[in-house]
C-alpha positions as CSV (number, residue, x, y, z in Angstrom):
1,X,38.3,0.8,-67.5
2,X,35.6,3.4,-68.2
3,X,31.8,2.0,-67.9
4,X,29.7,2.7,-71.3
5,X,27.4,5.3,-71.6
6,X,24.4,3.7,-72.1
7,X,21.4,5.9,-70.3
8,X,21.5,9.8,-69.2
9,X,22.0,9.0,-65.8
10,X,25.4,7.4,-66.7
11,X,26.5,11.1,-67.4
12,X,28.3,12.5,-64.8
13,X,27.7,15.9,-66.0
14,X,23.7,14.9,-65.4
15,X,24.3,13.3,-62.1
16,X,26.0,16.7,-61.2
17,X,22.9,18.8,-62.6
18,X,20.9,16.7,-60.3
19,X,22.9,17.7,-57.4
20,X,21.8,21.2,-58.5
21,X,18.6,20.8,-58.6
22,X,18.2,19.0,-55.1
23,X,20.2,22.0,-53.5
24,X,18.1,24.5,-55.4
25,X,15.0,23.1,-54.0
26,X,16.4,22.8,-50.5
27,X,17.3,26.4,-50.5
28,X,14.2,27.7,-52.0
29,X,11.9,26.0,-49.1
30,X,13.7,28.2,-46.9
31,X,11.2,30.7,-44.7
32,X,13.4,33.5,-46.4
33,X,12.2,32.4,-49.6
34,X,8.3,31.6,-48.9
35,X,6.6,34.2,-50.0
36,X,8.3,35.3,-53.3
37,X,6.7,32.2,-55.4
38,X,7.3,33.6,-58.5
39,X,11.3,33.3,-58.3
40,X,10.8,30.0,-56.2
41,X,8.9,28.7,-59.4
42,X,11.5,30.3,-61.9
43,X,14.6,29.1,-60.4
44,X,13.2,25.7,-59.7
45,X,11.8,25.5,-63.4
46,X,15.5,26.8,-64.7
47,X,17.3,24.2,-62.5
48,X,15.0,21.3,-63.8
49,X,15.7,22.7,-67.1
50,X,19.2,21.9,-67.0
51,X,18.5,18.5,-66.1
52,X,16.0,17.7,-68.8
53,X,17.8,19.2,-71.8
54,X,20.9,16.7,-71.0
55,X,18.4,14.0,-70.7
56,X,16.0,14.9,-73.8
57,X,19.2,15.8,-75.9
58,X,20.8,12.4,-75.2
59,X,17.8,10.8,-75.7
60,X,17.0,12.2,-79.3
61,X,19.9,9.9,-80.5
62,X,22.0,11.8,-82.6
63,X,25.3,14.1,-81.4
64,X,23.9,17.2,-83.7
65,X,20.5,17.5,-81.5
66,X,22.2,16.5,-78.4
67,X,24.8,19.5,-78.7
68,X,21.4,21.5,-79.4
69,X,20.4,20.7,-76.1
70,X,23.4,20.6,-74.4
71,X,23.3,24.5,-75.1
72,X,20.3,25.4,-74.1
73,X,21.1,23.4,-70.8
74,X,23.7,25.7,-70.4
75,X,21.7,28.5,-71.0
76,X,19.6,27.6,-68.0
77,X,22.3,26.9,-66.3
78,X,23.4,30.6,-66.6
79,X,19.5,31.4,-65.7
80,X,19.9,29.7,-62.7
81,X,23.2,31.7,-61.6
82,X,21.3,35.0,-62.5
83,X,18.2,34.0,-60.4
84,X,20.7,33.3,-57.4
85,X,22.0,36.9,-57.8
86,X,18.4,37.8,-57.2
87,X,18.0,35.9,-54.3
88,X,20.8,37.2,-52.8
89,X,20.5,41.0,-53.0
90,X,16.9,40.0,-51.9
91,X,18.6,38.3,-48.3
92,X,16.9,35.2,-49.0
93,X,20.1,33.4,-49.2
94,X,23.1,34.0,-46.9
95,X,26.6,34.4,-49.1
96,X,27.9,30.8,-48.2
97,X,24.9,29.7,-50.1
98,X,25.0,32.1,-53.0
99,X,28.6,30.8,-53.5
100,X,27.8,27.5,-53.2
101,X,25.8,27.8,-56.0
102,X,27.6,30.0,-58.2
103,X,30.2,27.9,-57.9
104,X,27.9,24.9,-58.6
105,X,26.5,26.7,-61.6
106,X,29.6,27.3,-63.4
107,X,31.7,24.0,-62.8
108,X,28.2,22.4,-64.9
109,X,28.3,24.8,-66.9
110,X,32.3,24.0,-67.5
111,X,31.1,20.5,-67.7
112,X,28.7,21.5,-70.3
113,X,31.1,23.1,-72.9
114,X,33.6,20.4,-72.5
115,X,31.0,17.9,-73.4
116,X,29.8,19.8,-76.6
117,X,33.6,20.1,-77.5
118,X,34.4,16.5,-77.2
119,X,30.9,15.7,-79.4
120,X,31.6,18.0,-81.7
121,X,35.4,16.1,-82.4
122,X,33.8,13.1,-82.4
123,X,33.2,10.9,-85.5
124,X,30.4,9.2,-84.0
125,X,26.9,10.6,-84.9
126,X,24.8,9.0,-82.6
127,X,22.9,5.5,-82.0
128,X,20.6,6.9,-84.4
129,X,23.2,6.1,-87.5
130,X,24.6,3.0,-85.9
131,X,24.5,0.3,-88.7
């Protein structure tokens, strides 16, 4: 029996992103990393990104602005994959790493468009237009 959706952090597709985000901060306190603080801040701020769109999109009640969200989450999500690309022809991360989270990046971002395809089936609109 499948557990009700009743918060964002019921989502697994959140729980995932959340994953990202804690392996995108442990990689970026790496000495490698420490003194390019603009990409630090970039990637961290796309990663977080990811996280808060599923979470602001869920919260805004309806399935129209949560698929809204939903794609720009992905968008970050593919920010996030191109700011790994940077940090690995920079040698701050070692190739393990950078396939870790390329990989990482696009199974959420998988994640992503199957959710917006099974909201955008769906003939429920949201809690926002529950009677």
């Amino acid at each position: 029996m499948k557990k009700e959706i009743e918060n964002f952090e019921d989502l697994n597709v959140w729980q995932r992103t959340r994953d990202l985000v804690k392996l995108i901060y442990e990689i970026t306190k790496e000495k490698s990393f420490s003194k390019d603080y603009s990409l630090i801040d970039q990637i961290r701020r796309s990663s977080v990104s990811v996280m808060s769109n599923i979470a602001e999109g869920f919260e805004r009640g309806s399935n129209k602005e949560f698929i809204q969200f939903l794609y720009i989450a992905k968008g970050s999500c593919g920010e996030v994959r191109s700011q790994l690309y940077v940090a690995f022809d920079q040698m701050y991360i070692s190739e393990e790493v950078f396939n870790e989270g390329i990989e990482f990046c696009r199974k959420i971002s998988g994640m992503i468009s199957n959710f917006i395809t099974y909201l955008n089936a769906s003939k429920i609109k949201g809690i926002k237009f529950k009677e």
